[in-house]
C-alpha positions as CSV (number, residue, x, y, z in Angstrom):
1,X,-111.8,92.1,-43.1
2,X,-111.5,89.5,-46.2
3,X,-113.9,86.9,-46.4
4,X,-113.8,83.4,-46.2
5,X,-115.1,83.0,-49.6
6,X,-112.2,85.8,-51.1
7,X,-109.2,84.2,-49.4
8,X,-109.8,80.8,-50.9
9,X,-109.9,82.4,-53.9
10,X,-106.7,84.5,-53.2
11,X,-105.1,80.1,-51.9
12,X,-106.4,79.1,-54.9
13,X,-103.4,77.8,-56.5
14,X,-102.9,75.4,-53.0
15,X,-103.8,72.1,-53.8
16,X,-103.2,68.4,-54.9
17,X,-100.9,68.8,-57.9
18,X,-97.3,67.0,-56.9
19,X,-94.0,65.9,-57.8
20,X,-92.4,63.2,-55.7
21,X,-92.9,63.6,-51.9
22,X,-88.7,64.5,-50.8
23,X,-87.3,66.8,-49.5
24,X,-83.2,66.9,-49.0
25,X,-81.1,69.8,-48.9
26,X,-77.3,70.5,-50.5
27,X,-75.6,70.3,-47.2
28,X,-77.9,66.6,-46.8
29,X,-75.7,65.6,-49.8
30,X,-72.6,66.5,-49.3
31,X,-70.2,63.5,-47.9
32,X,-68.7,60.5,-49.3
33,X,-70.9,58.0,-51.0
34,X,-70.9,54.6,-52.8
35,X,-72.3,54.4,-56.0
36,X,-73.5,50.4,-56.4
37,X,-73.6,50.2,-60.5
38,X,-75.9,47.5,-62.6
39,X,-74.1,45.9,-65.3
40,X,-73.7,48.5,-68.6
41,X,-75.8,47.5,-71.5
42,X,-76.2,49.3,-75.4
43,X,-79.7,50.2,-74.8
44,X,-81.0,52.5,-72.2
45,X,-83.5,51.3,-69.9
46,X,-86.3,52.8,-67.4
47,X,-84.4,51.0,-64.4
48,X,-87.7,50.1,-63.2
49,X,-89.6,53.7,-63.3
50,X,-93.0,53.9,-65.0
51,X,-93.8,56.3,-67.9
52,X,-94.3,58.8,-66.6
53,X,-93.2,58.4,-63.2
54,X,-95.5,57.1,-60.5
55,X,-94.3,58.5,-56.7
56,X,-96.1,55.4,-55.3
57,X,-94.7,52.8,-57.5
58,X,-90.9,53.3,-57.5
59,X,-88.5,50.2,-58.4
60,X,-86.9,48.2,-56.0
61,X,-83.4,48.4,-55.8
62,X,-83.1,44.8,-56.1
63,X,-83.1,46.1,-60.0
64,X,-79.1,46.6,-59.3
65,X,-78.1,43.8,-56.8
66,X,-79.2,41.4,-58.8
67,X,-77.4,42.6,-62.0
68,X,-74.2,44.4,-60.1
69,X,-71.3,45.4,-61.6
70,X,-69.2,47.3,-59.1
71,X,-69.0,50.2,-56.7
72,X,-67.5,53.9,-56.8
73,X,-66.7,55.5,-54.0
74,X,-68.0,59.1,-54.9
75,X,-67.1,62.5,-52.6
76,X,-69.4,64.9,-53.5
77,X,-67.7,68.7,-51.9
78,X,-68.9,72.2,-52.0
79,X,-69.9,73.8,-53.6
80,X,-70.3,71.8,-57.3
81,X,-67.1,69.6,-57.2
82,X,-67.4,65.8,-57.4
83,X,-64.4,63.5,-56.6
84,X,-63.9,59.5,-57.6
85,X,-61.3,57.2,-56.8
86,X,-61.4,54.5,-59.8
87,X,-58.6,53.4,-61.4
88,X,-56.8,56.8,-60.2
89,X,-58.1,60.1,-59.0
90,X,-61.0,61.7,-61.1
91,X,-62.8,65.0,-61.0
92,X,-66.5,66.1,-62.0
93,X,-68.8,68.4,-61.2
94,X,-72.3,67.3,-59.8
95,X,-75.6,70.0,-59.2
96,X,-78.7,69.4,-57.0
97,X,-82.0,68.9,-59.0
98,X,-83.9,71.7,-56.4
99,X,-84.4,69.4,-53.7
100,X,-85.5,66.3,-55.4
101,X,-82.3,64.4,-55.9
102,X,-78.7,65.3,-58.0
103,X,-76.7,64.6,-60.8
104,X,-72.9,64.1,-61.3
105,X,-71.0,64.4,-64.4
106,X,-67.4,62.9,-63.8
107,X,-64.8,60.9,-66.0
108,X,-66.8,60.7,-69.3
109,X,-70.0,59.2,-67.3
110,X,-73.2,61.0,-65.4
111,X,-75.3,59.3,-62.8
112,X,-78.4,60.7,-62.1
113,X,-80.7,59.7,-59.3
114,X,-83.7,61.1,-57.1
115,X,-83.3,61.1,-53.2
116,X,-84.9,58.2,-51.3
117,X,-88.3,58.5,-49.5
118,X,-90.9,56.6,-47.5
119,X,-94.3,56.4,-46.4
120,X,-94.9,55.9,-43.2
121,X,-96.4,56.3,-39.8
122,X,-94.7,58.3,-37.5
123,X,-95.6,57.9,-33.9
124,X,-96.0,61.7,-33.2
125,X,-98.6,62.3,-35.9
126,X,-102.1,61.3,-36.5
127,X,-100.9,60.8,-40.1
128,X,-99.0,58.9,-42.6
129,X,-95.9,61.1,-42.7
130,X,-93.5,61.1,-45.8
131,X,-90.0,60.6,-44.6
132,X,-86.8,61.7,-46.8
133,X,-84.2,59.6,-46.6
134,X,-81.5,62.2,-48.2
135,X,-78.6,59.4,-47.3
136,X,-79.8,57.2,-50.1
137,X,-81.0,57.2,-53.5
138,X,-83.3,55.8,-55.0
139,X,-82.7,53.4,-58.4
140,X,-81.3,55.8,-60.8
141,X,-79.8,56.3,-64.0
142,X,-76.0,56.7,-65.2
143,X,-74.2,56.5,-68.7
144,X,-71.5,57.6,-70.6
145,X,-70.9,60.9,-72.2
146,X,-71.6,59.7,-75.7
147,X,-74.8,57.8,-75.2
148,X,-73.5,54.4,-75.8
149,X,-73.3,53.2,-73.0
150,X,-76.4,52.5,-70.4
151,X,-77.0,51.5,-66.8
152,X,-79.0,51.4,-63.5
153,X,-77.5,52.2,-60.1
154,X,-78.4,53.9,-56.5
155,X,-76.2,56.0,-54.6
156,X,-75.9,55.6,-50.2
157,X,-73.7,58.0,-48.2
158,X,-70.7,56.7,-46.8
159,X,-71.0,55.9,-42.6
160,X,-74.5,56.2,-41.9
161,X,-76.9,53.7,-40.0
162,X,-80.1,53.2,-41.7
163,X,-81.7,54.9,-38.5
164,X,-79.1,57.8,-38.6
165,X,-79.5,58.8,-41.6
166,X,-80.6,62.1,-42.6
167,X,-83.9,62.6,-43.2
168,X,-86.9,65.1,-42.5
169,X,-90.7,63.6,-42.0
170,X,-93.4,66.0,-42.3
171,X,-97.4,65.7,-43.5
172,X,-99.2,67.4,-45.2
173,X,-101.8,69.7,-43.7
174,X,-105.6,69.1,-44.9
175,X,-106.4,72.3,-47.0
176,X,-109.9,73.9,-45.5
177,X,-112.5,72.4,-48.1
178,X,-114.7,74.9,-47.5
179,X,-116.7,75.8,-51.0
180,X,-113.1,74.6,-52.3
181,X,-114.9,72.4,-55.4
182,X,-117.5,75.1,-55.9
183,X,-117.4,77.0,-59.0
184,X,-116.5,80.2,-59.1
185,X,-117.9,83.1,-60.6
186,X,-117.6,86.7,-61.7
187,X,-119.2,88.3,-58.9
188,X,-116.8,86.2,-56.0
189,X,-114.3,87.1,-58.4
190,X,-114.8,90.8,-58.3
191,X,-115.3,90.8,-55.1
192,X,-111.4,89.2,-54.5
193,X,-109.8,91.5,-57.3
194,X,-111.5,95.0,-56.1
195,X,-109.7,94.0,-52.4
196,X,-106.6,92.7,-54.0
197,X,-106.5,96.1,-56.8
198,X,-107.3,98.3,-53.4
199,X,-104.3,96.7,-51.3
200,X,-101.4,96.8,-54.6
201,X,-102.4,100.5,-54.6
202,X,-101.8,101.2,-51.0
203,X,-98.3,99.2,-51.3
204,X,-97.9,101.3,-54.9
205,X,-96.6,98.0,-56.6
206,X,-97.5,99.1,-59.9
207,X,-99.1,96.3,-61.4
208,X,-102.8,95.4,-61.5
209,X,-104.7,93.0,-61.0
210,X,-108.3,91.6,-62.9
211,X,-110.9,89.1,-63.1
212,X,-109.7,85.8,-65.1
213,X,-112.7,84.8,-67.7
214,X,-111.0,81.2,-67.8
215,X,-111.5,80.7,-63.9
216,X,-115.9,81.3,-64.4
217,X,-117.2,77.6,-63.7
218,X,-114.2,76.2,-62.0
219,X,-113.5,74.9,-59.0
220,X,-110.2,76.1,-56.6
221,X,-109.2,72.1,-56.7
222,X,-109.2,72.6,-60.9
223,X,-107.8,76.0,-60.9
224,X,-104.6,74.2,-59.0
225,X,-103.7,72.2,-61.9
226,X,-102.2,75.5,-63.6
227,X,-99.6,75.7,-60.9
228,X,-97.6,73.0,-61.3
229,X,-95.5,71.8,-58.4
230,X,-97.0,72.0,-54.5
231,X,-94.3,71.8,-52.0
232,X,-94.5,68.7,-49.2
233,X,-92.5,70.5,-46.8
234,X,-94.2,73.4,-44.7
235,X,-93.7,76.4,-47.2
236,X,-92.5,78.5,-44.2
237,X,-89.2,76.0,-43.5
238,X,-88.6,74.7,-46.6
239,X,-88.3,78.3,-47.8
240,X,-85.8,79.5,-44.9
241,X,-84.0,76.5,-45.6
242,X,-83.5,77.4,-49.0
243,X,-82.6,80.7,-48.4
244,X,-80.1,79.8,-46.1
245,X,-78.5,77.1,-49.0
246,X,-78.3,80.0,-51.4
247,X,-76.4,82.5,-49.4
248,X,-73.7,79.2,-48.4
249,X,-73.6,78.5,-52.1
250,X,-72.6,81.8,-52.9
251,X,-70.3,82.4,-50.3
252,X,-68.3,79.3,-51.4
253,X,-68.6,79.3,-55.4
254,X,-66.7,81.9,-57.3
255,X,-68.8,84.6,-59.2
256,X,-69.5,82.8,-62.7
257,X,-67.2,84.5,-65.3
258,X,-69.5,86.7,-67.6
259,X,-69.0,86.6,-71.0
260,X,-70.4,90.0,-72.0
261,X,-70.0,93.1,-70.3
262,X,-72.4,94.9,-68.9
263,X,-72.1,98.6,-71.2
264,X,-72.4,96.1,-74.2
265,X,-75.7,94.6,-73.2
266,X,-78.5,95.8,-75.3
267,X,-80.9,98.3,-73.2
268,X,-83.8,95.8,-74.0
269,X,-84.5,92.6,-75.7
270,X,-87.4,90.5,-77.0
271,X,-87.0,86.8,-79.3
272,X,-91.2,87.8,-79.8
273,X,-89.3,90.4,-81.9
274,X,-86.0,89.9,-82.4
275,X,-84.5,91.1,-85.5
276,X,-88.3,91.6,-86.5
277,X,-89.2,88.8,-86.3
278,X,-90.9,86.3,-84.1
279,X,-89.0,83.1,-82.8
280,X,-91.9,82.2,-80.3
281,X,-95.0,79.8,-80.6
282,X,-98.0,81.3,-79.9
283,X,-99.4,81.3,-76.3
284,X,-101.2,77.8,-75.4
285,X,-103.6,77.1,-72.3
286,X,-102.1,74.1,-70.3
287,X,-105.6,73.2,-69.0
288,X,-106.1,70.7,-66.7
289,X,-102.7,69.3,-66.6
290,X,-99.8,70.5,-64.3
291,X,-97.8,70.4,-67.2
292,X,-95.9,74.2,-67.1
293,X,-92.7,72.3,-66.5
294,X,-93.1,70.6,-69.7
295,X,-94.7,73.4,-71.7
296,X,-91.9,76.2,-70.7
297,X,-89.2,73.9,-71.5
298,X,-89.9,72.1,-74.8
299,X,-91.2,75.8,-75.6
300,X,-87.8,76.9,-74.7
301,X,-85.6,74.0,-76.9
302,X,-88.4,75.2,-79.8
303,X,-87.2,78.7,-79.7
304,X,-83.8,78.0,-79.7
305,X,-83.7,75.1,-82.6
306,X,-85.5,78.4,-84.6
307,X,-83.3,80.9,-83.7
308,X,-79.9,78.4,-84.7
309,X,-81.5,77.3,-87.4
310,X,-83.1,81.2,-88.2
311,X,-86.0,79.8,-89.5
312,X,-89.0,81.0,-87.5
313,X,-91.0,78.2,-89.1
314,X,-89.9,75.2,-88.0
315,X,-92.0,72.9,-86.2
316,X,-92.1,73.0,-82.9
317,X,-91.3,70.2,-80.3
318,X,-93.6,67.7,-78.8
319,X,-94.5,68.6,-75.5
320,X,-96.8,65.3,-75.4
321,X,-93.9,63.2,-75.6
322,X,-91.8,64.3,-72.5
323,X,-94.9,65.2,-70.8
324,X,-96.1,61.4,-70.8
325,X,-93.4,59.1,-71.6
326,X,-90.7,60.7,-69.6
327,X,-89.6,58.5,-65.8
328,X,-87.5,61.2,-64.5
329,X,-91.1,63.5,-64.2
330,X,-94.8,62.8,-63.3
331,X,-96.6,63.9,-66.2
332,X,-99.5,65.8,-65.0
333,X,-98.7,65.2,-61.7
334,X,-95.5,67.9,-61.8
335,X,-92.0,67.4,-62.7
336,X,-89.0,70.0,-63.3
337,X,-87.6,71.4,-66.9
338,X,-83.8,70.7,-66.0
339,X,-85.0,67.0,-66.0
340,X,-87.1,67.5,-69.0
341,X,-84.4,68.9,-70.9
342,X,-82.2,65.8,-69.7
343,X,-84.5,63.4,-70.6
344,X,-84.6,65.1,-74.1
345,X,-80.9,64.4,-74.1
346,X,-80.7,61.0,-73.4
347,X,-84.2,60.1,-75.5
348,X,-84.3,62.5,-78.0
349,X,-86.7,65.2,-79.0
350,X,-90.1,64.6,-81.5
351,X,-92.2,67.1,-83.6
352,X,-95.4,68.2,-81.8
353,X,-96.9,66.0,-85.1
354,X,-96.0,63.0,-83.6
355,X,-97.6,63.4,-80.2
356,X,-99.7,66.1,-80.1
357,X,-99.9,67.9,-76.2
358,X,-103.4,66.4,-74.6
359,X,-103.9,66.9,-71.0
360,X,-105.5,62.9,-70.8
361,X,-102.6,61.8,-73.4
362,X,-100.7,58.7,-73.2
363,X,-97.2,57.7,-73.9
364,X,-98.4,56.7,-78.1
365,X,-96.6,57.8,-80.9
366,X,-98.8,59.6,-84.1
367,X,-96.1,59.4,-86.5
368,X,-93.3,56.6,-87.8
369,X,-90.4,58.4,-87.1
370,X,-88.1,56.4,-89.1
371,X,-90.3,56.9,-92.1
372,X,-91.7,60.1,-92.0
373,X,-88.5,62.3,-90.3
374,X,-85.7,63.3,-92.3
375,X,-83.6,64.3,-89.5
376,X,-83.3,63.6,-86.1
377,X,-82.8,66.1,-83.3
378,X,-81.9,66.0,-79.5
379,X,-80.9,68.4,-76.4
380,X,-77.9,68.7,-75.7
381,X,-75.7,70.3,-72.6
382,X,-78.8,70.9,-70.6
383,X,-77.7,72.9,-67.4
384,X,-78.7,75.3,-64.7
385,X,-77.4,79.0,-65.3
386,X,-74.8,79.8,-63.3
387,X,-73.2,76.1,-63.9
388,X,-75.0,74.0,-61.0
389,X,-78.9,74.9,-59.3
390,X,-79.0,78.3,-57.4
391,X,-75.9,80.4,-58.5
392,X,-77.5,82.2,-61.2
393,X,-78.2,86.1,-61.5
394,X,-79.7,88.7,-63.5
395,X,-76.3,89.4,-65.7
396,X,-75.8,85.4,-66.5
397,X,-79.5,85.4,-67.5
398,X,-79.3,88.0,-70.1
399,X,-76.5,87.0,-71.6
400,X,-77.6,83.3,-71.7
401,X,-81.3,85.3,-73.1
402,X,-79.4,87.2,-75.5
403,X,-76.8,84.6,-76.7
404,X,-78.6,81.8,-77.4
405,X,-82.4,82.0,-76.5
406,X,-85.0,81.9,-74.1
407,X,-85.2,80.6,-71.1
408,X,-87.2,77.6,-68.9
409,X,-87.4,79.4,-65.6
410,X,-89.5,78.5,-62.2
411,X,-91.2,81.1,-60.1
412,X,-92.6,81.0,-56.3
413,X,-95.8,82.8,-56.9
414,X,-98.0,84.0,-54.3
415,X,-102.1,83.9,-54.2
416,X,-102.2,86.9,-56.0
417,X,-100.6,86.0,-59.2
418,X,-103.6,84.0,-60.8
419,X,-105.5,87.5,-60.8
420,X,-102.4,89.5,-62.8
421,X,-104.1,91.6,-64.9
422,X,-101.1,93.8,-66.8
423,X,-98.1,95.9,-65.0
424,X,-94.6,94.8,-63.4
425,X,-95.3,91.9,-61.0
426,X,-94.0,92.3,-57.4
427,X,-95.9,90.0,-54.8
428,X,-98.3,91.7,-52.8
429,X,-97.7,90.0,-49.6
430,X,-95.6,91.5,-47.5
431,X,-97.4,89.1,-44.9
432,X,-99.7,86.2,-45.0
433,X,-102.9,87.0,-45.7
434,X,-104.2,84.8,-43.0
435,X,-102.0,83.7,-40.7
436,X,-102.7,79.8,-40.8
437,X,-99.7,77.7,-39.3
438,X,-98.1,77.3,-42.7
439,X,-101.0,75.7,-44.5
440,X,-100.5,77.2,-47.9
441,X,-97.5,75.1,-49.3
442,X,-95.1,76.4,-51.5
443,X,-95.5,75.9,-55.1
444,X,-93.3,76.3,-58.3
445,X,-94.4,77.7,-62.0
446,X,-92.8,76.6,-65.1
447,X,-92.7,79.6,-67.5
448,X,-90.5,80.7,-70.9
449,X,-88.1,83.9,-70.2
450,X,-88.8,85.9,-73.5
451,X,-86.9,89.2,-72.4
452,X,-86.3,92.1,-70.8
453,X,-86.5,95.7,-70.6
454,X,-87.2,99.0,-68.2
455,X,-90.4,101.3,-67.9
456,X,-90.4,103.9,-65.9
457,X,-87.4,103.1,-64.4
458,X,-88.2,99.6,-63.4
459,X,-86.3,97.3,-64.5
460,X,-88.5,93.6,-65.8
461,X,-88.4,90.4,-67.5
462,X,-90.6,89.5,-70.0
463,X,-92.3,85.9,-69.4
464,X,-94.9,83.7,-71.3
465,X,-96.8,81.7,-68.9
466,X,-98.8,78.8,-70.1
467,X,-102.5,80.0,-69.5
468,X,-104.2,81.0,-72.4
469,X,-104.4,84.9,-74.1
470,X,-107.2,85.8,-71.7
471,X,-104.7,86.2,-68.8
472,X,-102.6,88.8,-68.2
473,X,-100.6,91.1,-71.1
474,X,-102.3,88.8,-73.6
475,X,-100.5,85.4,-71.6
476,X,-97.4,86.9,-71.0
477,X,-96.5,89.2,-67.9
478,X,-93.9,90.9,-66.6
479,X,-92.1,90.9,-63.6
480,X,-89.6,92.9,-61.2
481,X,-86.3,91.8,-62.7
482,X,-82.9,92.1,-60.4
483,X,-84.7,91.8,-57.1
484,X,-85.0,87.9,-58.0
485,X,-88.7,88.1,-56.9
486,X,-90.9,85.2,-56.3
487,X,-87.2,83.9,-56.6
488,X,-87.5,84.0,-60.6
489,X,-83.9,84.5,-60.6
490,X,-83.1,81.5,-59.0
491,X,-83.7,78.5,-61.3
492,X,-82.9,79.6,-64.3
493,X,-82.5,76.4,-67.1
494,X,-80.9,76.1,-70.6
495,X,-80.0,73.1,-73.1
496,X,-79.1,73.6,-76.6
497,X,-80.5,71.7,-79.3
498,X,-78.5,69.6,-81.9
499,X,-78.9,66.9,-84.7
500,X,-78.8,63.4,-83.4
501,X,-75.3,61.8,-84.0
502,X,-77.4,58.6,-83.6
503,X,-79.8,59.5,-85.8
504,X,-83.1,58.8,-83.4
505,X,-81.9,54.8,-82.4
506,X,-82.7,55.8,-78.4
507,X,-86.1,57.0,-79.7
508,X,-86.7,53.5,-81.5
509,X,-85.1,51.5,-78.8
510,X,-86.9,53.6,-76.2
511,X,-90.5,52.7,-77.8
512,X,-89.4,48.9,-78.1
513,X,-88.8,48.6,-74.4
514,X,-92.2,50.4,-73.9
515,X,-93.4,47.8,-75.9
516,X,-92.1,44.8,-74.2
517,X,-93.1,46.5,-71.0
518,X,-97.0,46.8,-72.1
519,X,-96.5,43.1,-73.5
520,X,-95.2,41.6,-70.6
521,X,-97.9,43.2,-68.8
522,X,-100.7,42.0,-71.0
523,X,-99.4,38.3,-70.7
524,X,-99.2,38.3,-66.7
525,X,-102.7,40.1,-66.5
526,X,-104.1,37.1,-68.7
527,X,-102.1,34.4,-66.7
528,X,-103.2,36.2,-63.1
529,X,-107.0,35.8,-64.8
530,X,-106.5,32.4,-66.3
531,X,-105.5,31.4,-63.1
């Protein structure tokens, strides 16, 4: 019998770290929508959204009524396909953004937009519930292909009464605070690992697990900041439901064509060696910030700017400046790389000289750009693997690995993982541990898909996680590949990186609204005192 003390170290990675609070599924989206567009301007704006983005403070939608423009009529189908009737009959494509909100790309233009939500009390609960209203958007983003071109809009689906339309409420159990801001220590520790190493033997995993130097004098609540992302809908549902969207999407998409085949696949591959060299950055601790989103995907537009340029010494990316200026994630607070990696396309990407990665950073640049850069870089065709979110697999992943670099992926771990010692991860629990009504939310991990390879006849991916060298195979690990455990091979993320046609101008201009912002603030905080 485990006790109390040991499994709240094996829930350890529940706790308060969160993107926004929604919570829509594909089939939720699908259906005819308006699109009600702002005016188009030359300079992108924040449409309202703080930097980084704040869940409680979003922008009111009066942001686009009072500046309107026009309206699309947008039909969103199965299982990618995006249909607009403007000036003649247009096709696109359009992905989900997990279950936060989508993006459509159609007609030279992309509108981009999280799902609606609300705060509120429902009548049923003893809480504030989180409703998400997956028939609206919130204000959003949209512009044309070439970056000229800049507006703000939200999205609402065609024939639904406000009270009709689709949305889920749910709140958020109170984790058991027992001991849960204690400090741990190496004999609780030990005493978790030795049950957790004596339960992967019975199971014969093949992995191992050990006691984590880093978590000594920490408290569960700090320990969570690692994760990343905790889920707001009851792990249990939310991860039936997803299930249950993956095997629709597959049944209606095509197989993506691959563009290797499989004999000529290399046996085993590794960009920490590739071609003997090394086209990674050396293995950083995230600390306190639940910034694995930012780290695995900034890491991953790093690698690949080395390996097309084939210089294994160029600078790396700024993870800083994503991390903390970016409104389509929460900074610390959790956010996703696919919007990362967009938000490096429309912005831009920085050297990690001119905002250096702190977990209390702020939105401040350490460099003049226009002085001290001699060229100017951005991402560019940032997409899911497998074309739109969830129809990926193990062959599209290696040849995306192999072809062009590594990869931002997200993994569902279980309790078990903060203790990985060395091996070929495969989740221990074949049950819960303790069987608690769903309390242990689902959470996602940000990490860098390095490579891949077989021992013993099991086959694995190689992944760097963002934790320091003290844990696991020296802060990488390796896990079951072709099995898409913890569902590894499910969001799988790529952009490309190229030289900024516009030679860093959304950069400037993006630093000169900041700048108004903060001014504008200043002067009503005075006024407000004055008065």
């Amino acid at each position: 019998m485990l006790s109390a003390q040991t499994l709240l170290l094996l829930g350890a990675l529940q706790g308060t770290v969160a993107d926004l609070p929604v919570h829509c599924l594909r089939h939720q989206i699908l259906g005819d929508w308006v699109f009600k567009l702002g005016k188009l301007g030359d300079k992108r704006s924040a449409c309202g959204h703080e930097h980084p983005d704040v869940d409680k403070r979003e922008p009111s939608r009066l942001i686009v009524d009072n500046n309107k423009l026009t309206e699309l009529q947008m039909s969103l189908r199965a299982p990618n396909h995006a249909f607009m009737s403007y000036a003649g009959p247009k096709t696109g494509t359009w992905t989900m953004m997990y279950d936060e909100g989508f993006e459509v790309k159609i007609n030279g233009m992309e509108f981009m937009a999280f799902s609606n939500y609300t705060y509120q009390k429902d009548p049923d609960m003893a809480k504030k519930a989180k409703a998400s209203h997956c028939g609206q958007t919130m204000v959003g983003w949209y512009q044309d292909e070439q970056r000229t071109k800049f507006g703000c809009y939200y999205g609402e689906r065609v024939n639904l009464a406000p009270d009709k339309s689709p949305m889920s409420a749910f709140v958020l159990p109170a984790p058991k605070r027992t001991n849960f801001n204690d400090a741990l220590t190496h004999p609780t520790q030990t005493t978790a690992v030795k049950k957790l190493n004596a339960k992967i033997g019975l199971l014969q995993l093949g992995w191992r697990a050990g006691v984590v130097r880093k978590w000594n004098g920490k408290s569960l609540s700090e320990i969570n900041q690692y994760v990343g992302i905790k889920r707001t809908a009851r792990k249990r549902d939310h991860h039936r439901a997803m299930l249950k969207q993956r095997q629709e999407t597959n049944n209606e998409a095509p197989p993506v064509k691959s563009f290797m085949k499989r004999d000529t696949m290399p046996q085993s591959w590794d960009w920490g060696k590739a071609h003997g060299q090394s086209f990674l950055e050396p293995v950083m601790d995230q600390g306190d910030c639940g910034s694995c989103y930012a780290a695995s995907s900034v890491r991953m537009l790093t690698a690949r700017h080395k390996v097309k340029q084939n210089n294994t010494k160029e600078i790396p990316w700024s993870i800083g400046f994503p991390l903390h200026c970016s409104e389509y994630n929460q900074g610390c607070n959790g956010g996703y790389g696919f919007l990362l990696a967009k938000w490096s396309d429309d912005v831009g990407l920085l050297p990690a000289t001119c905002m250096r990665y702190n977990t209390a950073g702020k939105c401040r640049l350490e460099c003049d750009p226009e002085k001290d850069l001699k060229k100017r870089y951005r991402a560019a065709n940032h997409r899911y693997v497998g074309s739109f979110y969830d129809h990926a697999n193990e062959q599209l992943m290696k040849e995306e690995l192999v072809r062009n670099g590594p990869l931002a992926v997200g993994l569902e771990p279980d309790e078990d993982f903060m203790y990985y010692s060395d091996g070929i991860y495969k989740s221990s629990k074949a049950k819960p541990i303790v069987q608690n009504d769903g309390e242990w939310q689902q959470v996602d991990h940000g990490v860098l898909l390095v490579g891949y390879g077989e021992e013993k006849g099991q086959k694995y991916w190689r992944i760097q996680n963002s934790w320091g060298t003290d844990w696991g195979e020296d802060g990488f690990f390796r896990i079951l590949r072709g099995q898409d455990e913890s569902a590894i091979e499910s969001m799988a993320e790529a952009a490309d990186v190229v030289e900024d046609e516009q030679k860093g101008q959304r950069v400037t201009d993006f630093f000169a609204e900041l700048a108004a912002l903060k001014s504008a603030g200043a002067k009503k905080a005075i006024a407000k005192h004055a008065a």
